[in-house]
C-alpha positions in Angstrom: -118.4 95.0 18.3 -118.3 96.8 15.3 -118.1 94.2 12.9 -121.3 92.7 14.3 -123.1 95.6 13.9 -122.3 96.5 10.6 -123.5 92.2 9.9 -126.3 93.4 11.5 -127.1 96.6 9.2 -126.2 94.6 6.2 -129.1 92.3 7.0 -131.6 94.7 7.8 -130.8 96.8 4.7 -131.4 93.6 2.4 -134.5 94.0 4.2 -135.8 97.5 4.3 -133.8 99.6 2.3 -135.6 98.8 -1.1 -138.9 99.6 0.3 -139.9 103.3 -0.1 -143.3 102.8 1.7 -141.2 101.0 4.9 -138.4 103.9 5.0 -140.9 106.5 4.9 -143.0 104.8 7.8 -140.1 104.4 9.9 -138.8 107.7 9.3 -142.4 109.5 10.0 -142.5 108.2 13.2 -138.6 108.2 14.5 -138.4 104.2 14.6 -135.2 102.7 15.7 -134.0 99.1 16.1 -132.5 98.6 19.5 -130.3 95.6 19.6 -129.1 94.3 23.6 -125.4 92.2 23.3 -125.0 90.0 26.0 -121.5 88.7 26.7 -120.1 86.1 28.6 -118.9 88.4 31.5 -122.6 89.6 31.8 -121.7 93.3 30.2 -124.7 94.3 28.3 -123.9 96.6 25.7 -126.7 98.5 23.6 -126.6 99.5 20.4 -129.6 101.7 18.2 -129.5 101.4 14.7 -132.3 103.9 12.9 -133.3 103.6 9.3 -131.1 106.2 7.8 -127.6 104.1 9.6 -129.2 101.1 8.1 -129.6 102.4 4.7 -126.7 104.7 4.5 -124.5 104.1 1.4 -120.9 101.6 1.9 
């Protein structure tokens, strides 16, 4: 589980992370990305990612 949701920061941060004016947005008004991971014994496991885990340094 981990290692798909560091795949998934690592996309988003190609995404986001090199735009000030999106950071500061997101961060003004506490925006988080909630992902939903279905698997194939029907668990459904959340995971919230905010712009600061996104963007936070390897």
């Amino acid at each position: 589980m981990e290692d798909i949701i560091k795949g998934i920061r690592l996309g988003l941060n190609a995404q986001f992370c090199d735009k000030q004016d999106v950071i500061d947005v997101l961060r003004a008004y506490d925006i988080s990305f909630l992902f939903r991971f279905q698997f194939t014994d029907d668990r459904i496991v959340p995971a919230t990612l905010s712009i600061d885990n996104i963007c936070q340094k390897q």
